[in-house]
C-alpha positions, 0 to 999 in steps of 0.5 A, a space after each residue: 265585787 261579785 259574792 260567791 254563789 252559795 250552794 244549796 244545802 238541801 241540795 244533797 237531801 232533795 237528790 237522794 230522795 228523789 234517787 229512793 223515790 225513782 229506785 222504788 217506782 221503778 219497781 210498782 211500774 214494771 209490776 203493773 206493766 204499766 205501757 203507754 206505747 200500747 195506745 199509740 198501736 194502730 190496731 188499739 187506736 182504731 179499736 177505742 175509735 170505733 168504741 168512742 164514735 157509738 157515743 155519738 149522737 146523744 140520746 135524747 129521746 122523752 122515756 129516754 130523759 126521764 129514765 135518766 132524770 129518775 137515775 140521776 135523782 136516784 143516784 143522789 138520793 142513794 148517796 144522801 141517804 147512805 152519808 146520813 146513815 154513815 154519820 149516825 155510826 160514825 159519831 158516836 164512834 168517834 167519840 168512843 175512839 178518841 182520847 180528848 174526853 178522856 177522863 183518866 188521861 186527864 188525871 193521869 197526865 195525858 196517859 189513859 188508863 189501861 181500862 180505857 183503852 180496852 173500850 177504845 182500841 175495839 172501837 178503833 179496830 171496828 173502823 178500820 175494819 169497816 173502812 178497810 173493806 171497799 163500797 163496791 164488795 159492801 154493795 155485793 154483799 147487800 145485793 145477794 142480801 136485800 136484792 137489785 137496788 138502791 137500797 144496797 147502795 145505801 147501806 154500802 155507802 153507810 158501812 164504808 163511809 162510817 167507818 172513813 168518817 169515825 177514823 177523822 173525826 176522832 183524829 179532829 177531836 184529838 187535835 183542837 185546842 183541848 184547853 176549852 174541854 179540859 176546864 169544863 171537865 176539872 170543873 165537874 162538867 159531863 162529858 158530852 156538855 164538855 164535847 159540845 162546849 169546848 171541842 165541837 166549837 173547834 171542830 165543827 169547821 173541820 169537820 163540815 169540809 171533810 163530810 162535804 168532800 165525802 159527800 162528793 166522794 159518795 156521789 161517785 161511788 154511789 155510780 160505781 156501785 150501780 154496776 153490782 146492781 145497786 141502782 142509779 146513773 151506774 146500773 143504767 150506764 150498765 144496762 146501756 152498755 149490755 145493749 150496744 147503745 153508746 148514745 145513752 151512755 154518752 148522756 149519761 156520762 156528761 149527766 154525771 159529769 155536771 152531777 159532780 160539777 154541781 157536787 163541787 160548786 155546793 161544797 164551795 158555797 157551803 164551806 164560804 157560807 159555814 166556815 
């Protein structure tokens, strides 16, 4: 005897989301008058053909390849440094935002005082605000600042990045185990021995694969911003670009490209290695 086919309950829920889902992206889409048809136009097809045979030959002349080694080390060298720099503001902002070490909230039951949330909330807000402005505008600001550059790059990633990473890490702390730290703490225990003891054992991992993925993250923008004046592979892509030489662009774009596919390759033996 065949058992009557069972009708899916969330059958209903799933329709209706997918329903508000289309009935708010129809809107987004007319708005950025977002067109696929317009690449198929004969006139906008021969235009991005004739754009993407200039790419063709590669340069690969000797001053060419070590300019382009010199912007690759560069571009490099901007993201390493300003992710340094970004972890230096970011920790101990981090820990300055979160309540796993709070005291009061410990002794009040898991609600801080009100006096620790006025040193916490500032913090909060100075993270937000350092997130919430873009790299690119950061890079701007240094480069009328301390002029052509990596070193605007730098402090752009730094500014930004920090403020990525303070706003994680402290959701991170938050949101391991706080048994370890807690003991330390209603045993007499300081609170940076009780951070290290009990709550960066827990978080290290998590936090190691979000900083990774950043760094990747900062390799790219590190290339943005060289179009502002900033240095590295973007300033150079740039300056090819003003000058009509497609095949110096070319290579360097399949530089970055190999750039990030190195980028991706260490982040996954660093976290088989680490985590």
């Amino acid at each position: 005897m065949l058992k009557p086919v069972q009708r899916d309950p969330a059958a209903l829920p799933r329709l209706l989301i997918t329903v508000v889902a289309v009935l708010l992206l129809w809107p987004a889409i007319e708005l950025s008058e977002f067109n696929l048809g317009v690449l198929a136009e004969r006139d906008n097809a021969a235009n991005m053909g004739r754009f993407l045979a200039d790419f063709w030959p590669l340069a690969h002349s000797e001053a060419f390849l070590a300019l382009l080694a010199r912007a690759t080390v560069e571009t490099l060298a901007i993201a390493t440094a300003g992710m340094a720099l970004a972890l230096l503001i970011a920790l101990p902002a981090a820990l300055f935002a979160s309540r796993a070490l709070s005291l009061s909230a410990l002794q009040r039951g898991g609600r801080p005082a009100w006096w620790a949330q006025v040193i916490r909330w500032p913090v909060r807000a100075l993270l937000m605000v350092l997130r919430s402005v873009p790299e690119i505008v950061w890079a701007l600001l240094f480069v009328r600042a301390v002029g052509l550059g990596p070193t605007a790059g730098v402090l752009a990633i730094a500014i930004t990045y920090s403020g990525m990473l303070g706003k994680v890490y402290a959701e991170i702390f938050e949101s391991v185990d706080p048994r370890p730290n807690r003991a330390l703490l209603l045993a007499g225990s300081s609170r940076l021995a009780a951070f290290a003891y009990g709550v960066l054992p827990n978080a290290a991992a998590e936090m190691l694969s979000y900083t990774v993925y950043r760094w990747e993250c900062a390799i790219r923008a590190s290339v943005i911003m060289g179009f502002v004046g900033a240095g590295g592979l973007g300033q150079q892509i740039d300056l090819s670009m003003r000058m009509f030489a497609g095949g110096e662009v070319a290579s360097m774009l399949l530089t970055f490209l190999v750039l990030v596919l190195l980028a991706d390759q260490l982040s996954r033996l660093l976290r088989a290695r680490l985590l």
